[in-house]
C-alpha positions in Angstrom: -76.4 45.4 -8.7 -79.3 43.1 -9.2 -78.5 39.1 -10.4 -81.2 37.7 -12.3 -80.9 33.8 -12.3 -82.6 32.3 -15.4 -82.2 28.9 -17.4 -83.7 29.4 -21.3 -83.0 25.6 -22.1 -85.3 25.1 -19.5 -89.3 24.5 -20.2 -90.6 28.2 -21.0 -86.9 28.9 -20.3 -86.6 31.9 -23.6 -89.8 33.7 -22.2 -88.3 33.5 -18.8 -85.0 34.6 -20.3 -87.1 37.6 -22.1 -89.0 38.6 -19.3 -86.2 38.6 -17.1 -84.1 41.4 -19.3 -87.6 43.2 -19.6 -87.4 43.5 -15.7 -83.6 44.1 -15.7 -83.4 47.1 -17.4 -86.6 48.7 -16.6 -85.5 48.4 -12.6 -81.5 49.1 -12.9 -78.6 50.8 -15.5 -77.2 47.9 -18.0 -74.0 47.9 -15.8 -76.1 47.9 -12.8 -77.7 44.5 -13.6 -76.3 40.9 -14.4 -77.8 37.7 -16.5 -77.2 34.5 -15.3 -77.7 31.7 -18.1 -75.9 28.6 -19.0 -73.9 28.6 -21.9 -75.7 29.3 -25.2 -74.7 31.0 -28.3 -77.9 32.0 -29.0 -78.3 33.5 -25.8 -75.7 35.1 -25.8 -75.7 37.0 -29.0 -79.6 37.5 -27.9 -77.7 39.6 -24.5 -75.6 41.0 -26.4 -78.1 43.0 -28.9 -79.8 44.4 -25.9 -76.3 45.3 -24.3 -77.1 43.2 -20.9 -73.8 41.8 -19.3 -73.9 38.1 -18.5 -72.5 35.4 -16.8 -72.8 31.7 -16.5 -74.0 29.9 -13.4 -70.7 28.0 -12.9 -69.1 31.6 -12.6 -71.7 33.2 -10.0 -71.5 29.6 -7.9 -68.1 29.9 -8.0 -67.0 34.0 -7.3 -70.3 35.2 -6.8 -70.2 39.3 -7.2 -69.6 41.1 -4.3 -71.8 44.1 -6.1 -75.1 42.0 -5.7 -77.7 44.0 -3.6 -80.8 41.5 -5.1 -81.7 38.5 -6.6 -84.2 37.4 -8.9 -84.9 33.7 -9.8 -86.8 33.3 -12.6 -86.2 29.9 -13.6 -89.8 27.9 -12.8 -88.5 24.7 -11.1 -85.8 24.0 -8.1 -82.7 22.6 -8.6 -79.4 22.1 -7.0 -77.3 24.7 -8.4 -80.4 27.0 -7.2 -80.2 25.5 -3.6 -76.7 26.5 -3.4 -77.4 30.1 -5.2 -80.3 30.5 -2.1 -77.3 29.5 0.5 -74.9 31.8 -1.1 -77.4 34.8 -0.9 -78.7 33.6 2.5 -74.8 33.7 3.9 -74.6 37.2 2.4 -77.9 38.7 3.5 -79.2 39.5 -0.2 -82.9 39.4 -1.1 -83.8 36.8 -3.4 -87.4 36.5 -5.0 -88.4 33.6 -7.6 -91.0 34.7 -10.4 -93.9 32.2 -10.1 -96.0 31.3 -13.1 -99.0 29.3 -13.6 -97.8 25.5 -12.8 -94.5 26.1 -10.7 -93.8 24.7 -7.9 -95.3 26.4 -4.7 -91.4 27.2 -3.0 -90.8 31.2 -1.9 -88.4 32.8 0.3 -88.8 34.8 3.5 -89.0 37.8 1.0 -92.2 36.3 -1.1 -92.1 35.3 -4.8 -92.8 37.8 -8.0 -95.7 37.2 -10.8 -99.2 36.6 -11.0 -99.3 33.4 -9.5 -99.1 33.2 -6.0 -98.4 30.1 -4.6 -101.0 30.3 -1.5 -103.4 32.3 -0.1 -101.7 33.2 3.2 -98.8 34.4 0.8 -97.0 38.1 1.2 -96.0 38.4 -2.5 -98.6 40.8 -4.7 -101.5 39.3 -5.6 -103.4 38.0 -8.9 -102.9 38.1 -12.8 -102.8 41.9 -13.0 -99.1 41.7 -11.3 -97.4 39.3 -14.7 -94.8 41.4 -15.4 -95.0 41.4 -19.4 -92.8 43.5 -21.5 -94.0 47.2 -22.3 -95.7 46.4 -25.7 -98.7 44.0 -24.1 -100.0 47.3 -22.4 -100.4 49.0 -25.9 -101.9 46.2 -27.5 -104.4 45.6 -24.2 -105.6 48.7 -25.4 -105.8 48.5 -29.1 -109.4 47.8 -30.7 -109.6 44.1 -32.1 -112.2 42.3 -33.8 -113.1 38.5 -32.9 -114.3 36.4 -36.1 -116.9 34.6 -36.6 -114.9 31.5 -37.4 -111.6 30.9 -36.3 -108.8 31.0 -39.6 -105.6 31.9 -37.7 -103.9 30.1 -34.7 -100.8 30.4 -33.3 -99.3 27.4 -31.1 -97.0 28.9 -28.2 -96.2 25.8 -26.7 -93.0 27.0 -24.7 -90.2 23.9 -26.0 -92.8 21.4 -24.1 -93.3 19.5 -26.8 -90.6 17.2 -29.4 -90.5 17.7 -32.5 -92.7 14.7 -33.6 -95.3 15.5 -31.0 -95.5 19.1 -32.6 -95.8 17.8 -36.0 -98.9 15.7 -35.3 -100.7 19.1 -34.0 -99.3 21.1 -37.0 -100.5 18.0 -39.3 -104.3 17.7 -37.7 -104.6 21.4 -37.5 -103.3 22.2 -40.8 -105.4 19.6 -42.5 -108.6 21.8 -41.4 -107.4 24.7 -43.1 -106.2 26.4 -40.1 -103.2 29.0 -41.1 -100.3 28.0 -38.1 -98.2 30.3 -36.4 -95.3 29.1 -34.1 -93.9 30.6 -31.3 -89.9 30.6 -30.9 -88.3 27.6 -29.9 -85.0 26.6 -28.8 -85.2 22.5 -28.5 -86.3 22.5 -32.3 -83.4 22.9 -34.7 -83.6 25.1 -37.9 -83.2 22.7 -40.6 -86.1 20.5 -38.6 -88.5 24.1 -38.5 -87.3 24.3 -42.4 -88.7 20.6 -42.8 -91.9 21.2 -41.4 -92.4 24.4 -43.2 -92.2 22.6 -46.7 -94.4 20.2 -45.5 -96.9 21.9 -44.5 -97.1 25.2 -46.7 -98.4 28.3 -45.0 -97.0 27.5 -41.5 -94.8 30.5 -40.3 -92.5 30.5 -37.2 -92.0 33.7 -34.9 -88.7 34.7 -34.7 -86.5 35.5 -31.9 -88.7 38.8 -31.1 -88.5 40.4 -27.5 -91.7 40.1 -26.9 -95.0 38.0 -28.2 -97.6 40.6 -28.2 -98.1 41.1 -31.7 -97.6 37.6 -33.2 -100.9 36.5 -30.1 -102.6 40.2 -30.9 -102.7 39.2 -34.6 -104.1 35.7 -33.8 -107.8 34.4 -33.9 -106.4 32.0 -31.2 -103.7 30.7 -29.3 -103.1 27.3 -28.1 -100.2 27.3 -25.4 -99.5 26.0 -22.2 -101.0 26.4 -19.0 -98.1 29.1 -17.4 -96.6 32.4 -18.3 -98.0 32.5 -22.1 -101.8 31.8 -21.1 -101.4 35.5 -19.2 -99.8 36.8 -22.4 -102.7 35.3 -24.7 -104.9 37.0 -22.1 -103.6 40.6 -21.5 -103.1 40.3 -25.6 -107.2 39.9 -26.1 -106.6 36.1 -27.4 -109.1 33.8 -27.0 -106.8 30.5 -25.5 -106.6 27.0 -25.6 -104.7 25.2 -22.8 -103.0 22.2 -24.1 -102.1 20.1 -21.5 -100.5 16.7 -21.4 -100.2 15.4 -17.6 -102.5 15.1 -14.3 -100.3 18.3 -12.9 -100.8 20.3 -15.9 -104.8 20.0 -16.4 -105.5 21.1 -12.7 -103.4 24.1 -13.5 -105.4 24.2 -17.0 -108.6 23.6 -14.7 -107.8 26.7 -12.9 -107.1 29.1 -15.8 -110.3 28.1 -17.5 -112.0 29.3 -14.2 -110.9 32.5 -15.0 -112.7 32.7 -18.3 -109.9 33.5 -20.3 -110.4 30.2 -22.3 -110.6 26.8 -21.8 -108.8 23.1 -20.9 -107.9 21.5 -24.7 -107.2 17.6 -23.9 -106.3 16.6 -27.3 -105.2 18.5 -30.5 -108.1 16.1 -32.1 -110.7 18.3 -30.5 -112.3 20.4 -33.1 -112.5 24.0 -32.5 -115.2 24.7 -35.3 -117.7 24.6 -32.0 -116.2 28.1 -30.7 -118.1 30.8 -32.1 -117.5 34.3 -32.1 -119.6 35.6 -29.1 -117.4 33.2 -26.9 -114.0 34.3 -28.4 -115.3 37.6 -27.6 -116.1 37.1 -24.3 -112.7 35.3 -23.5 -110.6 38.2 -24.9 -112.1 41.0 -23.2 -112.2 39.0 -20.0 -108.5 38.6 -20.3 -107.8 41.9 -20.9 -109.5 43.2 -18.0 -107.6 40.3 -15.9 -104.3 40.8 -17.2 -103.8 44.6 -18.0 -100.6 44.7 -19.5 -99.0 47.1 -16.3 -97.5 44.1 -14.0 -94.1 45.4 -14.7 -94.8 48.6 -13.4 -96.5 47.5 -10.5 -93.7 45.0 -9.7 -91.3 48.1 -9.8 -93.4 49.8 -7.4 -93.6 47.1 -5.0 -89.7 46.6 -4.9 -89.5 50.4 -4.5 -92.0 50.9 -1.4 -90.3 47.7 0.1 -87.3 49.3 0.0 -85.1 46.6 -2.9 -84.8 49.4 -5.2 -84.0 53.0 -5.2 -86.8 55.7 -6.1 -83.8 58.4 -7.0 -82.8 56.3 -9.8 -83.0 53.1 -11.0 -80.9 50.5 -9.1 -80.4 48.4 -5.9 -80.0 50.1 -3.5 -76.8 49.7 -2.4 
């Protein structure tokens, strides 16, 4: 059985949640895998629809399952119901690897971390963007022919629940007031009747709903603004010319170090106009993010765990 150990409420914690099941049922059978989430009717009624068996952190803490063969963390920050998860697989001898994204903290056990972001060069996890494990659809889309406009009409704002609800209605108000048409990606610290609100108020602005993946919602978009972690690689394998809003001193080297990859480019305040992008630039960012992040990390994440011996190549699974 493998335990993946994620936390939705947590910053980026629904794309973690996402990717996680995207992992879980491409390396194991449904009843050979386990979720472990907080408490959340959403969540669960999200598990549910896709058939994956959960369980709450109290519960694995407490009685963890003696079927576990490995663990993966997926969760982007320590805490200590993590500390004690890593004793409690250290005791038992169980493999446990976290999934780094742009902007986590640099901690990996003995067995290396998972992602495209490893956290130093001396590390022994698989290397560079090309390893974000992104669900199946971002490889079809990596491929599909797209056109980049001359002037930018349609942006989406996949923000990850890092910013309040006032703080995202003062982007949606400056962008909207240009004549931009706004997209939002999901959120789960925003409540309906507030996404309602800001709908009416601004007319035109559309929110993404609970979809399993973003690749069509960033594919269909001129441009993305979004944090600088896991959703810059999805704007990237996706062919989307990004944006990385960032709001601290931690967050803008991270931006800093995306940009470098030429992908897109540090955005320190929504006031910045974007009229000075033109289209040979957004062209150049999306077809160098495509060839950076190829949409096939998943599959070479399931190969690694296979020739390292954490899954089975007879079927999918632990090995037991």
């Amino acid at each position: 059985m493998i335990l993946f150990w994620t936390d939705p409420a947590a910053p980026g914690g629904w794309s973690r949640l996402e990717r996680s099941v995207t992992l879980g049922v491409h390396a194991a059978l449904r009843h050979q895998l386990v979720v472990a989430t907080p408490g959340n009717r959403r969540v669960e009624k999200y598990l549910n629809a896709r058939r994956v068996p959960a369980v709450s952190h109290e519960q694995v803490l407490q009685n963890f399952p003696d079927a576990a063969r490995l663990t993966i963390v997926d969760v982007g920050q320590n805490s200590q119901p993590l500390v004690r998860l890593a004793a409690l697989c250290g005791e038992r001898g169980i493999p446990m690897f976290p999934i780094r994204d742009p902007g986590d903290p640099g901690f990996e056990w003995k067995e290396g971390c998972l992602g495209g972001w490893p956290p130093q060069k001396n590390s022994q996890s698989p290397p560079g963007p090309a390893w974000t494990i992104l669900h199946p659809r971002f490889r079809h889309v990596n491929r599909s022919r797209r056109t980049y406009p001359r002037r930018i009409r349609r942006v989406l704002l996949h923000l990850e629940d890092r910013l309040a609800y006032r703080e995202l209605n003062d982007l949606v108000h400056h962008l909207w007031r240009q004549g931009y048409r706004l997209r939002i990606g999901p959120t789960l610290s925003i409540r309906d009747n507030l996404k309602r609100a800001l709908s009416r108020k601004y007319p035109g602005t559309r929110w993404v709903g609970a979809v399993e993946c973003m690749a069509r919602p960033l594919f269909e978009a001129d441009a993305a603004i979004v944090v600088p972690g896991a959703a810059a690689f999805e704007a990237a394998s996706a062919g989307t010319p990004a944006l990385y809003f960032y709001r601290n001193d931690r967050e803008r080297d991270v931006a800093a170090q995306l940009q470098a990859l030429g992908s897109g480019m540090a955005w320190t305040s929504f006031k910045e106009s974007l009229e000075s992008l033109d289209q040979d630039t957004l062209r150049q960012w999306g077809e160098t993010g495509r060839q950076l992040v190829d949409g096939r990390g998943l599959y070479r994440t399931l190969d690694y765990l296979r020739d390292q011996g954490y899954l089975s190549r007879k079927a999918n699974g632990a090995v037991s």
